[in-house]
C-alpha positions as a Markdown table, in Angstrom:
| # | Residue | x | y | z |
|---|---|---|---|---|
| 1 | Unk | -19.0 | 2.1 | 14.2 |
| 2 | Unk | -21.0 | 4.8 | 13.0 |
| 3 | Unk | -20.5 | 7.9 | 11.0 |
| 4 | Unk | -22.4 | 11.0 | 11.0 |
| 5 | Unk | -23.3 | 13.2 | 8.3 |
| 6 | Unk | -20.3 | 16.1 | 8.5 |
| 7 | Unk | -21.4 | 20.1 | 7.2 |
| 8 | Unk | -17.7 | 20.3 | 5.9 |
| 9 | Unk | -14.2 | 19.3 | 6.3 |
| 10 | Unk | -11.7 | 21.6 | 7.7 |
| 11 | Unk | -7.9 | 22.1 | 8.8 |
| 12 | Unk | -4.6 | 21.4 | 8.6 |
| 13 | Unk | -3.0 | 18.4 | 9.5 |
| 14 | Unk | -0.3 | 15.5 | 8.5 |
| 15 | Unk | -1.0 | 11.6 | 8.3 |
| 16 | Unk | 1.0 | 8.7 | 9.8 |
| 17 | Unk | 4.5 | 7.9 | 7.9 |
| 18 | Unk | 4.2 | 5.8 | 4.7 |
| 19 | Unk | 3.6 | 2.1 | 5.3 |
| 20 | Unk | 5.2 | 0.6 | 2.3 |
| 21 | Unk | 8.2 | 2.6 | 2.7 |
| 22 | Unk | 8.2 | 2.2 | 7.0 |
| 23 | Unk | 8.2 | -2.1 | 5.6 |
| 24 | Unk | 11.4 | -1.8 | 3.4 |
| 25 | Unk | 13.1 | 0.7 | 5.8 |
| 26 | Unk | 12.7 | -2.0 | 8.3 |
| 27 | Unk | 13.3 | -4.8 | 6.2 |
| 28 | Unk | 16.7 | -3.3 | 4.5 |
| 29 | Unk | 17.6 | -2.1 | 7.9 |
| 30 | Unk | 17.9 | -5.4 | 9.4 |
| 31 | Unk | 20.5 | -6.5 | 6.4 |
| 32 | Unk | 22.3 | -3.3 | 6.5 |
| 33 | Unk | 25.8 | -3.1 | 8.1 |
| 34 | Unk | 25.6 | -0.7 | 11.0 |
| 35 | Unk | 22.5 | 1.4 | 12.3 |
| 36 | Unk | 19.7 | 2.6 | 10.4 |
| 37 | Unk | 17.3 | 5.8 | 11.9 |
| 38 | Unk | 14.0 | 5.6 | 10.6 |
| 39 | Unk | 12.2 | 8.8 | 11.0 |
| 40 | Unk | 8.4 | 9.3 | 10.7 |
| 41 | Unk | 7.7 | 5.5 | 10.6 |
| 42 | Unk | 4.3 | 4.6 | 9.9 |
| 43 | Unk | 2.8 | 2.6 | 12.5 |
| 44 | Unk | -0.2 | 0.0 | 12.4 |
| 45 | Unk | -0.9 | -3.3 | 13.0 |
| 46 | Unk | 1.5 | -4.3 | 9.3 |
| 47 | Unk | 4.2 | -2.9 | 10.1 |
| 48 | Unk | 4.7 | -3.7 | 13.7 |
| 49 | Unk | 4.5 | -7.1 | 12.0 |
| 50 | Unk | 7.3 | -6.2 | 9.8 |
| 51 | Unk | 9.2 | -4.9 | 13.3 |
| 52 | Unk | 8.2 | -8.3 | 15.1 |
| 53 | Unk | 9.4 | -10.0 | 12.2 |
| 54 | Unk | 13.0 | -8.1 | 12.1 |
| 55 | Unk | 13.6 | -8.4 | 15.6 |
| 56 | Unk | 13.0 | -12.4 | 15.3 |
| 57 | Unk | 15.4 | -12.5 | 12.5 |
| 58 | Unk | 18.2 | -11.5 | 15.1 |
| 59 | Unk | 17.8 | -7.5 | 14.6 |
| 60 | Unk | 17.8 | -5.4 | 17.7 |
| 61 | Unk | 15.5 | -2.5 | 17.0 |
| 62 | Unk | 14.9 | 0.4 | 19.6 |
| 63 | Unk | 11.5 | 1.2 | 19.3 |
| 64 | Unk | 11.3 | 5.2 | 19.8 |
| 65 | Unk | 10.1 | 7.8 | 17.9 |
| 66 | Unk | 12.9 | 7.4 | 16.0 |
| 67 | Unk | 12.9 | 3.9 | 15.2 |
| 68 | Unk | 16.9 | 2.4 | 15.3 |
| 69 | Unk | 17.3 | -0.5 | 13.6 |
| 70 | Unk | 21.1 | -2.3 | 14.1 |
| 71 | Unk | 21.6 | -4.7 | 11.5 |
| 72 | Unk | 22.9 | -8.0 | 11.0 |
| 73 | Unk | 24.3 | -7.6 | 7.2 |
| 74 | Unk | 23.6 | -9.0 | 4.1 |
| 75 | Unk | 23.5 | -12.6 | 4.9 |
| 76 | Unk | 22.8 | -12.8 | 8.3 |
| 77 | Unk | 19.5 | -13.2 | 9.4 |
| 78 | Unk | 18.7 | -16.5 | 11.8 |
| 79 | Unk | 16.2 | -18.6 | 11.7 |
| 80 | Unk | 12.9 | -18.1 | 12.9 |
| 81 | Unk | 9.4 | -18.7 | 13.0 |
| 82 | Unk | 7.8 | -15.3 | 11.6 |
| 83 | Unk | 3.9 | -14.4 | 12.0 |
| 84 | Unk | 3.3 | -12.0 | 9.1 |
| 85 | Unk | -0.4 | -11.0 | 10.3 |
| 86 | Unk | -2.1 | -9.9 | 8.1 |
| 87 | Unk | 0.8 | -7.5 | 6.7 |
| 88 | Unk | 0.9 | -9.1 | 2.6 |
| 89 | Unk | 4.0 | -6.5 | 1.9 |
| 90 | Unk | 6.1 | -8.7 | 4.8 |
| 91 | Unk | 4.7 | -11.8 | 3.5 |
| 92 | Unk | 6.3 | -11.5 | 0.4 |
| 93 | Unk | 8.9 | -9.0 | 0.3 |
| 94 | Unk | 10.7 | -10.7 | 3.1 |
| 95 | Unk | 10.7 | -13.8 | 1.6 |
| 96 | Unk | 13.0 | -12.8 | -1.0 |
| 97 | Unk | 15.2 | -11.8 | 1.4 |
| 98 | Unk | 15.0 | -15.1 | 3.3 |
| 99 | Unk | 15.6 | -17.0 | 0.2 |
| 100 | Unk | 19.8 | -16.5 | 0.4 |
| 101 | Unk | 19.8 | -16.7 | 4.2 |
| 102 | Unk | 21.8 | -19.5 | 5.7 |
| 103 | Unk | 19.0 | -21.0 | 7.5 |
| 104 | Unk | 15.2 | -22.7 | 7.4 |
| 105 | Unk | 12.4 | -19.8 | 7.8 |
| 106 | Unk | 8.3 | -20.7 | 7.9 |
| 107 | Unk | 6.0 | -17.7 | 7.1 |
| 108 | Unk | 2.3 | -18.0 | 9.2 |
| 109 | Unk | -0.7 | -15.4 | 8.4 |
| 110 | Unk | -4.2 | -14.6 | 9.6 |
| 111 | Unk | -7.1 | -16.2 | 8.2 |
| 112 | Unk | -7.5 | -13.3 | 5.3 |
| 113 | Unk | -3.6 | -13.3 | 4.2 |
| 114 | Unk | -3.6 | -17.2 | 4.6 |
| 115 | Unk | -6.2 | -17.0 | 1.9 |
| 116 | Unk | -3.7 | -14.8 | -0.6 |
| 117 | Unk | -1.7 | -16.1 | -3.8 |
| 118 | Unk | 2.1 | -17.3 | -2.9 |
| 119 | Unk | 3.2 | -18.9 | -5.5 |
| 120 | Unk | 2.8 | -15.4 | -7.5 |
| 121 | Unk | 6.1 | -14.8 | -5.4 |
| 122 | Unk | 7.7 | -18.6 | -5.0 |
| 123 | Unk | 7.6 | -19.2 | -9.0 |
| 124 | Unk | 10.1 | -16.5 | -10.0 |
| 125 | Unk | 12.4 | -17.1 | -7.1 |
| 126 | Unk | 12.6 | -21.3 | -7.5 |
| 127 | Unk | 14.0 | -19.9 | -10.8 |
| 128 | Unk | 16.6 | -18.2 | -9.4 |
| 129 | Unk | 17.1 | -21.6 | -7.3 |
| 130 | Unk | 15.7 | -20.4 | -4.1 |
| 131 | Unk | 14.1 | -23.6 | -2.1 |
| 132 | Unk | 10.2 | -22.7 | -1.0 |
| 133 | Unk | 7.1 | -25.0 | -0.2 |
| 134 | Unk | 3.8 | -23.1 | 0.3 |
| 135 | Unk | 0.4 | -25.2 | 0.9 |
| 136 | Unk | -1.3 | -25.2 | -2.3 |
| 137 | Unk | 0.2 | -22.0 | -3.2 |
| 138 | Unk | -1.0 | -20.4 | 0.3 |
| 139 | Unk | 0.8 | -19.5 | 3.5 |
| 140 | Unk | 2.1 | -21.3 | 6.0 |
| 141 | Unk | 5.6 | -21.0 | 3.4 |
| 142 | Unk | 8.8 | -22.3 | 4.3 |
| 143 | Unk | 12.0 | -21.1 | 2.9 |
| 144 | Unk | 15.3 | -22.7 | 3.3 |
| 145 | Unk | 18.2 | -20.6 | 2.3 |
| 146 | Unk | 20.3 | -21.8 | -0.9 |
| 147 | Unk | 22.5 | -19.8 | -3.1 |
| 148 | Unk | 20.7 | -18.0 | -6.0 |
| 149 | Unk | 21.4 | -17.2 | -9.4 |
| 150 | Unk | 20.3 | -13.9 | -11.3 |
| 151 | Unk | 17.2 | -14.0 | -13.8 |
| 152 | Unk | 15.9 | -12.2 | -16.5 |
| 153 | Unk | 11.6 | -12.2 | -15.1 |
| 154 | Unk | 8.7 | -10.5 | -16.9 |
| 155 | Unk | 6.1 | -9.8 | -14.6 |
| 156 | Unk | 3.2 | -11.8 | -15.9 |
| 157 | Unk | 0.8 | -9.3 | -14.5 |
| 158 | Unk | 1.9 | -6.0 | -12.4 |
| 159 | Unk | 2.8 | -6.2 | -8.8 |
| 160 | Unk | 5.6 | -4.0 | -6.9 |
| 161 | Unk | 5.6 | -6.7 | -4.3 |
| 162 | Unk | 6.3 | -9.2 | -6.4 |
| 163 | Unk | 8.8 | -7.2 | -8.1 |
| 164 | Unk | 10.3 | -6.1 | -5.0 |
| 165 | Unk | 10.9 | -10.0 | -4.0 |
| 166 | Unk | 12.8 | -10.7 | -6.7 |
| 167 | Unk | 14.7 | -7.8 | -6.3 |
| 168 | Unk | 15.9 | -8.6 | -2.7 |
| 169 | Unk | 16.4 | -11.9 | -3.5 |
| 170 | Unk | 18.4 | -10.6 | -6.3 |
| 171 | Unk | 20.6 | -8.9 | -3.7 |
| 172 | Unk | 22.4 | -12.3 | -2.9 |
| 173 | Unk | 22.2 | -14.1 | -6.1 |
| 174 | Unk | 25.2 | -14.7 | -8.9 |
| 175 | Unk | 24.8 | -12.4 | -11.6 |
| 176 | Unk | 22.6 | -9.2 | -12.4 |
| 177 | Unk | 18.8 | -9.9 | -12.3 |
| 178 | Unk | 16.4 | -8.1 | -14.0 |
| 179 | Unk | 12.7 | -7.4 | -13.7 |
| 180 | Unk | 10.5 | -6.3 | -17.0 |
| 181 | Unk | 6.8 | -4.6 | -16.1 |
| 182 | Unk | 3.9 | -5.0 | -18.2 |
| 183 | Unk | 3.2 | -1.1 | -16.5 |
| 184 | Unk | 4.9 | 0.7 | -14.2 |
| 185 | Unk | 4.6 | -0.2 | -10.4 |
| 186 | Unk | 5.4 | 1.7 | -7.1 |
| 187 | Unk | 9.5 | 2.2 | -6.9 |
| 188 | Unk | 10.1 | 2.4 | -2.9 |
| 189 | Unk | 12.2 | -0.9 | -3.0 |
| 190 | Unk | 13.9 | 0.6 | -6.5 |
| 191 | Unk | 14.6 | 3.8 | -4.4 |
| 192 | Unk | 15.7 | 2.8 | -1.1 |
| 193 | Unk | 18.4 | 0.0 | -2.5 |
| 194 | Unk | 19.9 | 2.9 | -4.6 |
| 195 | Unk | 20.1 | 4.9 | -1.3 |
| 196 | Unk | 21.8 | 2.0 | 0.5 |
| 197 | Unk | 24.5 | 1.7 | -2.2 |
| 198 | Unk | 23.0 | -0.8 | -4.4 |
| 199 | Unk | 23.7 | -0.3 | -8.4 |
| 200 | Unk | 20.1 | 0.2 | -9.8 |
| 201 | Unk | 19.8 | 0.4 | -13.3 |
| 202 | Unk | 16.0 | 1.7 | -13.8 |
| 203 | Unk | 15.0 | 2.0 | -17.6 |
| 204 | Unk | 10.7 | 2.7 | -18.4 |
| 205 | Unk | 9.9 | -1.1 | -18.5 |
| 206 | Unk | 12.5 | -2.4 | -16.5 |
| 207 | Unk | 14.8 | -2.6 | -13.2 |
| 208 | Unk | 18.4 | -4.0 | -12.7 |
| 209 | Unk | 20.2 | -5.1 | -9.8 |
| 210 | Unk | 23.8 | -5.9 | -9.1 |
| 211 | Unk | 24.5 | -7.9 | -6.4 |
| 212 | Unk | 26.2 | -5.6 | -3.7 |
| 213 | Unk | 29.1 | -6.7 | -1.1 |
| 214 | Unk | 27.2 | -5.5 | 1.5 |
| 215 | Unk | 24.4 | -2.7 | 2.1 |
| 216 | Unk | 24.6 | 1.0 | 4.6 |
| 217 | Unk | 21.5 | 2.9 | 5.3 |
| 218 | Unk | 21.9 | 5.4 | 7.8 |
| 219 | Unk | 18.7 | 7.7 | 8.0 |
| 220 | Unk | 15.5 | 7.0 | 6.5 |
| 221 | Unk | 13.0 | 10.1 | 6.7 |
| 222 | Unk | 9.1 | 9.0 | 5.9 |
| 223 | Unk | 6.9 | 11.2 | 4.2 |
| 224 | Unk | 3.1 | 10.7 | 5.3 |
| 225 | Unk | 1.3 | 8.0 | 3.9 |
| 226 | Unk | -0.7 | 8.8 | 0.6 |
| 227 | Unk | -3.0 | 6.1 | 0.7 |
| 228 | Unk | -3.8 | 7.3 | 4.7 |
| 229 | Unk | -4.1 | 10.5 | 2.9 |
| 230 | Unk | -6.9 | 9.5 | 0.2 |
| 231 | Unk | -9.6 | 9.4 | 2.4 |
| 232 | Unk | -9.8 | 12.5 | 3.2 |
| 233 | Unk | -8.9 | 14.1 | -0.1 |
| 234 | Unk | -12.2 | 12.3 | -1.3 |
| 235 | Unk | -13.8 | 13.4 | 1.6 |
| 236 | Unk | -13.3 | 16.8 | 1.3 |
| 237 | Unk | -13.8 | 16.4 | -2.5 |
| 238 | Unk | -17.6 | 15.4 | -2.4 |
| 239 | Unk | -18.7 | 17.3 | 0.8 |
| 240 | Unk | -19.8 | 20.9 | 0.0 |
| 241 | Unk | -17.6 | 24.1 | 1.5 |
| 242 | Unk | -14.6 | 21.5 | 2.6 |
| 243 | Unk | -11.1 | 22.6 | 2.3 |
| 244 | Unk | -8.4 | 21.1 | 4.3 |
| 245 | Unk | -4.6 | 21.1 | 4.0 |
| 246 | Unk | -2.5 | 17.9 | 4.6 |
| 247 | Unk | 1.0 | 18.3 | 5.2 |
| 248 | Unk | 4.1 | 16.0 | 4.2 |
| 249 | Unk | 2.4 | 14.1 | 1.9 |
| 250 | Unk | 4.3 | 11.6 | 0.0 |
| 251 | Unk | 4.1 | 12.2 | -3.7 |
| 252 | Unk | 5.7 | 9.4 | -5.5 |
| 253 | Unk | 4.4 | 9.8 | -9.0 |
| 254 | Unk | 3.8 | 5.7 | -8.8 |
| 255 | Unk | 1.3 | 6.5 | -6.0 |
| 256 | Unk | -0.5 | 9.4 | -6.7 |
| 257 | Unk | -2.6 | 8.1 | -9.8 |
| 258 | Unk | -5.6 | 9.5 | -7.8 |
| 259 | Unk | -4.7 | 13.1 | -8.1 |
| 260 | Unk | -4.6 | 12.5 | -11.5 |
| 261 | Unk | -7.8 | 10.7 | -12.0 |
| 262 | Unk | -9.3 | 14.0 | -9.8 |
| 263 | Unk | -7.9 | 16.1 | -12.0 |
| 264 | Unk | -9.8 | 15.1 | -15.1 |
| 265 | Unk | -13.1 | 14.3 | -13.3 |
| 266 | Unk | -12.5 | 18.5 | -12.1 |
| 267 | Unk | -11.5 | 18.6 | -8.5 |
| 268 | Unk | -10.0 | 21.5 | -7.2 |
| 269 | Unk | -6.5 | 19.8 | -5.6 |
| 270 | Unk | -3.2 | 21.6 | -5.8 |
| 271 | Unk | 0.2 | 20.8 | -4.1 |
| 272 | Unk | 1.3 | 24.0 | -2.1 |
| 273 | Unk | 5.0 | 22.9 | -1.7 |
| 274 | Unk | 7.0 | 20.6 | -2.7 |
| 275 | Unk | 10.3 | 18.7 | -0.8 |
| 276 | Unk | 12.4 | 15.7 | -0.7 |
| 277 | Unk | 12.1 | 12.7 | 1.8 |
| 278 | Unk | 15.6 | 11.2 | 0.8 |
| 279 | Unk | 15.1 | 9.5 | -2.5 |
| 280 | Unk | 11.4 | 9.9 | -2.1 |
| 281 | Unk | 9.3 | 13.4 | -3.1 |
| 282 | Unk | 6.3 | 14.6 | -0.8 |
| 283 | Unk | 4.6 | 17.9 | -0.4 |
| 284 | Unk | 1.4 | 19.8 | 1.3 |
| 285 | Unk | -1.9 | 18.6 | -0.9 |
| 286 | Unk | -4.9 | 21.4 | -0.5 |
| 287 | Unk | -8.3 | 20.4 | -1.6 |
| 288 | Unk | -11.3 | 21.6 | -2.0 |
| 289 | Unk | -14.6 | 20.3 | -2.6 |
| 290 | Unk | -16.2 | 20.1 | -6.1 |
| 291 | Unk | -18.4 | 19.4 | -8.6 |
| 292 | Unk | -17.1 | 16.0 | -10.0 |
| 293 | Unk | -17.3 | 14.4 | -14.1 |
| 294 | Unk | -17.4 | 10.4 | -14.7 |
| 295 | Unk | -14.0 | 8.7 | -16.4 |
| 296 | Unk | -12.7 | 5.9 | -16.8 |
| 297 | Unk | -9.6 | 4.2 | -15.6 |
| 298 | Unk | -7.5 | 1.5 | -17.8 |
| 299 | Unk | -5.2 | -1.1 | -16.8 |
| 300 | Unk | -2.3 | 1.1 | -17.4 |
| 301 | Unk | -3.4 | 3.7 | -14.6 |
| 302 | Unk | -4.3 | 1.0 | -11.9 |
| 303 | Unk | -1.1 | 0.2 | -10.3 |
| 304 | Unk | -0.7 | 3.8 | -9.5 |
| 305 | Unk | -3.8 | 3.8 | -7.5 |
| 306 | Unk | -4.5 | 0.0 | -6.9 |
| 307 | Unk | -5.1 | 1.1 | -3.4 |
| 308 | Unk | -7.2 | 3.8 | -3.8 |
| 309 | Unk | -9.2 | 2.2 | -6.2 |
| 310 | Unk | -12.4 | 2.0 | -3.4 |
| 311 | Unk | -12.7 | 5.5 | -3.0 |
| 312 | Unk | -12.8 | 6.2 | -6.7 |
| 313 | Unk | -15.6 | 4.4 | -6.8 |
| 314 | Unk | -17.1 | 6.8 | -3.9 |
| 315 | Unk | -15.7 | 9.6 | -6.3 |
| 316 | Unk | -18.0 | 7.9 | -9.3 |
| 317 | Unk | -21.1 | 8.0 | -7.5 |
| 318 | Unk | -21.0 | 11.8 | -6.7 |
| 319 | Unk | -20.3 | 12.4 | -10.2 |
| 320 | Unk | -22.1 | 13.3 | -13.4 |
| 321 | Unk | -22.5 | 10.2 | -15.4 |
| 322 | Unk | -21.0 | 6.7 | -15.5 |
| 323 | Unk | -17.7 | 5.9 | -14.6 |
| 324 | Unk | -15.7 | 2.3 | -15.4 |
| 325 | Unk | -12.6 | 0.6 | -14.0 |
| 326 | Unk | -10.9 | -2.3 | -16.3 |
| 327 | Unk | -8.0 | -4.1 | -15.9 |
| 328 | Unk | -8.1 | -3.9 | -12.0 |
| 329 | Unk | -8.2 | -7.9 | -11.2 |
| 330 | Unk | -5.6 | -7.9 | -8.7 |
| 331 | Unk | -8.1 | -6.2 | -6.7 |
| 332 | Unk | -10.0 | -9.7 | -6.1 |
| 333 | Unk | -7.0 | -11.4 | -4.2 |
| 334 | Unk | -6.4 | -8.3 | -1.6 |
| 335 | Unk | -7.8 | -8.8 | 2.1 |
| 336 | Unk | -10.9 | -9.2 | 0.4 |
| 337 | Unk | -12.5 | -9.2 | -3.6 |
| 338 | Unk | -12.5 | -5.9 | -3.3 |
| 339 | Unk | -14.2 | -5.7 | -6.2 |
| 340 | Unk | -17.4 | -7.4 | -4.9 |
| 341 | Unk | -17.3 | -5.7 | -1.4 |
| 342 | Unk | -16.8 | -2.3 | -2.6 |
| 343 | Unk | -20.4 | -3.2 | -5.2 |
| 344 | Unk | -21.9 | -4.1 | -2.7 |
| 345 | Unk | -21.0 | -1.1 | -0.2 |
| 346 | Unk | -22.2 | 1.2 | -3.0 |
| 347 | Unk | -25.8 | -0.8 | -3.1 |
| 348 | Unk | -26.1 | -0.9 | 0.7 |
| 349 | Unk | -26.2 | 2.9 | 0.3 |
| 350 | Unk | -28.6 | 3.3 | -2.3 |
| 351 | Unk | -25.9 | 3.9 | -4.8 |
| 352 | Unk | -25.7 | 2.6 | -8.5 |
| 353 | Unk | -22.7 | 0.0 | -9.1 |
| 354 | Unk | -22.5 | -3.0 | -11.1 |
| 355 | Unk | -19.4 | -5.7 | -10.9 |
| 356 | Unk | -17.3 | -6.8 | -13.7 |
| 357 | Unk | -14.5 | -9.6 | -13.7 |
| 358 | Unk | -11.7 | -7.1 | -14.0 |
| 359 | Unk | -13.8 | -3.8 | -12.4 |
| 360 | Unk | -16.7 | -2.3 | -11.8 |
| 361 | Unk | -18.8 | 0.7 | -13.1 |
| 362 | Unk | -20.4 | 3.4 | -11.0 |
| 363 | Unk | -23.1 | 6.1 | -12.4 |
| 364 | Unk | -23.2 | 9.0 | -10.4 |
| 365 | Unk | -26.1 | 10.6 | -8.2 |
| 366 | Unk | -27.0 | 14.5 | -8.3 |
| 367 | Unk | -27.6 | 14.4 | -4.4 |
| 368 | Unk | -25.9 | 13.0 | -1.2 |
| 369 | Unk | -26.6 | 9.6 | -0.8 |
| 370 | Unk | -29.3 | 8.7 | 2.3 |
| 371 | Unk | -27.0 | 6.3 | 4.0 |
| 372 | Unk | -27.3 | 2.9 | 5.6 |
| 373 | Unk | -25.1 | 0.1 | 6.7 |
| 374 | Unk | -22.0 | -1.5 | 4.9 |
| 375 | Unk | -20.0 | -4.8 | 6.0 |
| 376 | Unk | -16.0 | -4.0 | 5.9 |
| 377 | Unk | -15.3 | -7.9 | 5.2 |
| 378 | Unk | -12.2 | -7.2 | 7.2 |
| 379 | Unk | -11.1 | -4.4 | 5.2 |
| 380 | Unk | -9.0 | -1.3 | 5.9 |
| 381 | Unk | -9.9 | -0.1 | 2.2 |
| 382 | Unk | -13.5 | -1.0 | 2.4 |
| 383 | Unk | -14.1 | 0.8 | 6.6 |
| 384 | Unk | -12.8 | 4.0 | 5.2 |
| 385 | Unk | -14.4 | 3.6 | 2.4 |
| 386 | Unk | -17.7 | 3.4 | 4.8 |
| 387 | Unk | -16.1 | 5.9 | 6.7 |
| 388 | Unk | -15.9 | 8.5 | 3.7 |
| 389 | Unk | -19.8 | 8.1 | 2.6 |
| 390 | Unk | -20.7 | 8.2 | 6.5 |
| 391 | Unk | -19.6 | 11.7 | 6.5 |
| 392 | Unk | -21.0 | 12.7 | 2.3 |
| 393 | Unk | -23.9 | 10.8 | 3.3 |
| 394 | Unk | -27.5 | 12.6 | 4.9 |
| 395 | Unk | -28.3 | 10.2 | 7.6 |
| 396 | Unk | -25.0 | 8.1 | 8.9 |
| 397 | Unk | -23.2 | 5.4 | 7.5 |
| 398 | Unk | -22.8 | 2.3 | 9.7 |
| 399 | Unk | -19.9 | -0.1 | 9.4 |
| 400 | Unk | -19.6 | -3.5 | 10.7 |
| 401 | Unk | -15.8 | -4.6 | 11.1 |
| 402 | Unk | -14.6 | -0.9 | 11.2 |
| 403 | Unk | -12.3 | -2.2 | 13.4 |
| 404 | Unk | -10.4 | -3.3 | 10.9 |
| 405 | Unk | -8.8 | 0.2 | 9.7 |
| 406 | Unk | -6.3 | -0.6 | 12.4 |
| 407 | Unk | -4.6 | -2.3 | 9.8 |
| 408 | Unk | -3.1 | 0.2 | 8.1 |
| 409 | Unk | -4.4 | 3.4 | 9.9 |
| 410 | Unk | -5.0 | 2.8 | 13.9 |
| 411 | Unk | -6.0 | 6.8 | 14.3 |
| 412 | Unk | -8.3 | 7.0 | 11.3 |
| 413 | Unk | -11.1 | 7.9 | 13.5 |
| 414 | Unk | -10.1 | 10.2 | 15.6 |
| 415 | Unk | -8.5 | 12.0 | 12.9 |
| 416 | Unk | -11.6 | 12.1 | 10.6 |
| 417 | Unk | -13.6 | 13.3 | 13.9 |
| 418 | Unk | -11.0 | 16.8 | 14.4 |
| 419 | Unk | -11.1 | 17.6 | 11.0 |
| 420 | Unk | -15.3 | 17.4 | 10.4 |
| 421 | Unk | -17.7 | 20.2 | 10.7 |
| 422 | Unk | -21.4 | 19.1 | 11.7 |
């Protein structure tokens, strides 16, 4: 795919529902008693996994607008083969579920999530006595149900989807389990167990569960995806005379670390109106383009915008100075070392970036960069990120494996096409 130099950005316009909150919707659905309406659901190739996986699991789901899940309660999910894709949230999030289950379960992946750590997930739940085999801490995993007891787990490094498998396995396990954070992570699973009755106990380090009898979630409404929404906030950041309105935007504060890393390198984004998505808060984001500053972001700040972190660095090189990222490891074990791919993106450009073990550092050109060619590896992050300096760049970006923005975003495209100016 290639992508043309764009004179501006322009319009209003929403993004696809969120897809980490579309995966627990589904997920807690299909364990809820009665029927669950899930309104604005986000759909790519992940979660249509996640809704392959539910229905496997002995869920009936009427796929609609509206998606209706009907489910099975608490403990009664069948055994089944499940192909997680390449979808990393079902992967693990499900298996926590899975773990109380009266039944045997095996978990299969694509080549890149069959490459991703397991046992990140398996450790902390054979401690609640869940019984799990992974091959040398890789998928295919197999999970046979057992009955579980609560825990007391520090997170030895941040994760919400490792925290959010604990915390559905903590659903059917003996006692109150509780889950300490070395920083604070994205809440949707914290959120949505709260709306379907569960006792939550959230303190500024930590999260409790109590064991419930049984779950109820009637109506789930989906705000738009931020991280669906980043590209083209950068976008229209970096390309003179932009301004562009999205609507619906999900704003959970534990997602939206990018508006404030904007903020102090001067952008010019403000939140028109604000409103409530059940448990969850969104608004309308405006932004226009500006004149950008270097900073640096620590490992306190990268949860919040783990998956954002390859656009910042398309942020950083239209920006005066040099900016730094540290603390952001976790970003070599995603659908690819991110770290690495987005460097080398950046070079393949003409741009300046160098590679650390935990981050990177990017120092900032005055002009738009000329352009050239970028491999994806077989990332959503890393296309758009292609996608983004196709249309600040003066001559065309080319991207091999754009494809894979199908991932997470299946209208990317065509939605970057109706809202550019050439």
């Amino acid at each position: 795919m290639r992508i043309e130099p764009a004179a501006a950005l322009e319009g209003h316009f929403a993004v696809p529902g969120d897809k980490s909150i579309s995966h627990r919707a589904l997920l807690l659905g299909a364990v809820s008693d009665g029927e669950t309406r899930i309104r604005g659901f986000g759909r790519s190739a992940d979660t249509e996994s996640t809704l392959g996986a539910v229905r496997a699991l002995g869920a009936e789901v009427h796929d609609a607008e509206t998606v209706t899940v009907n489910g099975v309660g608490l403990k009664g999910l069948r055994s089944a083969p499940i192909d997680c894709g390449n979808a990393g949230t079902l992967a693990r999030l499900v298996t926590g579920l899975l773990a109380f289950q009266d039944g045997e379960f095996t978990l299969t992946g694509d080549g890149s999530l069959s490459s991703r750590p397991m046992e990140r997930i398996a450790s902390p739940l054979r401690s609640m006595g869940a019984h799990i085999e992974t091959q040398d801490g890789h998928l295919p995993l197999t999970v046979t149900g057992s009955q579980l007891t609560a825990i007391d787990y520090e997170l030895p490094v941040a994760s919400a989807q490792v925290k959010s498998a604990v915390l559905l396995a903590a659903l059917g396990a003996q006692g109150r389990t509780t889950v300490v954070e070395p920083t604070a992570t994205r809440d949707h699973t914290e959120l949505m167990l709260r709306e379907a009755g569960v006792r939550i106990t959230a303190r500024p380090s930590s999260v409790s569960v109590d064991p419930p009898t049984s779950l109820r979630l009637d109506a789930v409404d989906v705000p738009g995806d931020f991280s669906s929404a980043a590209p083209f906030v950068v976008a229209a950041t970096i390309v003179p005379e932009s301004r562009i309105t999205i609507h619906d935007v999900g704003l959970n504060p534990r997602r939206t670390g990018l508006l404030d890393v904007l903020d102090r390198m001067g952008a010019r984004v403000g939140i028109l109106t604000r409103r409530r998505f059940g448990q969850e808060p969104g608004g309308d984001v405006e932004v226009r383009a500006a004149e950008l500053t270097a900073t640096e972001i620590d490992a306190r700040e990268v949860p919040l915008l783990i998956d954002e972190l390859p656009l910042f660095a398309l942020l950083a090189a239209h920006a005066r100075g040099t900016s730094r990222v540290h603390g952001a490891e976790e970003l070599r074990h995603k659908e690819s070392d991110r770290i690495d791919a987005l460097v080398d993106a950046l070079r393949a450009l003409g741009l300046r970036a160098k590679a650390h073990p935990d981050g990177f550092e990017v120092t900032g050109v005055p002009a738009r960069p000329r352009g050239g060619r970028i491999d994806a590896r077989g990332d959503h992050r890393i296309a758009m990120l292609g996608a983004v300096a196709g249309v600040a760049s003066r001559e065309g970006v080319e991207i091999e494996g754009f494809e894979s923005v199908g991932v997470s975003f299946p209208g990317f495209h065509d939605l970057l096409e109706q809202v550019t100016r050439r």
